[in-house]
N, C-alpha and C positions, 0 to 999 in steps of 0.2 A: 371499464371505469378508470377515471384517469386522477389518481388524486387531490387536490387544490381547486377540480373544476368543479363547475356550479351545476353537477350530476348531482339530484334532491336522493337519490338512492346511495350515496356515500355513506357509509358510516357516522356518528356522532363523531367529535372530536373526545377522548375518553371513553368510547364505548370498548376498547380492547383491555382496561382496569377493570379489576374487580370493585377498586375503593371509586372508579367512576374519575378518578384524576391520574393522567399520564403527563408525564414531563419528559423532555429531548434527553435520553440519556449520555450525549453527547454535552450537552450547555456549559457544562463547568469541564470539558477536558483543556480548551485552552489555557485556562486559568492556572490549571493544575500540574501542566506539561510545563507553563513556567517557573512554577512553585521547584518542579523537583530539578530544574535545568540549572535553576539559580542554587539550589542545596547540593548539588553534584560537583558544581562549582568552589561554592563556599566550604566546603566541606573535605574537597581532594580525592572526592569518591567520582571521578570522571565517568560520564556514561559514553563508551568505546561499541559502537554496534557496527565496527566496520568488519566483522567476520559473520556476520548476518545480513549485513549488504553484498558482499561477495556471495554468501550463498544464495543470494535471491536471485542476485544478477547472472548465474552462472544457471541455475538451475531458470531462468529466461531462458537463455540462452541453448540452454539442452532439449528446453518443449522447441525453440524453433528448429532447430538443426533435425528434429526428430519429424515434426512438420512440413520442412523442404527435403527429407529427404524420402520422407514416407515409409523407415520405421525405426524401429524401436534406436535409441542411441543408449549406450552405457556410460557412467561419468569418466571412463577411462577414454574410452574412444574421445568423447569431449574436449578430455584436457589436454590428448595425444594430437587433436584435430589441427590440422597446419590450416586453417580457412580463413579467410582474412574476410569481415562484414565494416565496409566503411560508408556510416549513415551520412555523410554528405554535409556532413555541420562545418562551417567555417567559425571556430570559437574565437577568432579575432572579431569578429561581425557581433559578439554576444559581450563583448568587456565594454 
């Protein structure tokens, strides 16, 4: 079943509520992600997630190198790793 399609055996819209009414629990995060962007701002409380983006992008990074190499990698070997991976972007073509 595929859902949005006009399969008569879909679920109701609301059938997974108890109270019988579900809302996007998503619908108000735009709203809200600018609410606290602008209070982070105004307020001198900077939101800094750039040691959370490192982690994410590194720990990418560790599943592929563990993936092309076929096994296990440790973060030491990773951070030790002399491998050079150039995705081919020309970022003068993207300004």
């Amino acid at each position: 079943m595929i859902w949005g399609s006009s399969d008569k055996s879909a679920p109701a819209q609301g059938s997974f509520s108890a109270s019988g009414s579900f809302s996007d629990n998503l619908a108000q995060a735009d709203s809200e992600k600018q609410k606290a962007f602008i209070h982070s701002i105004s307020s001198g409380q900077f939101h800094n997630q750039a040691a959370l983006g490192v982690e994410s992008a590194l720990t990418a990074m560790l599943g592929r190198q563990a993936a092309y190499t076929g096994h296990e990698v440790t973060w030491d070997e990773q951070l030790a790793s002399n491998e050079h991976w150039d995705a081919g972007i020309d970022l003068n073509k993207l300004g």
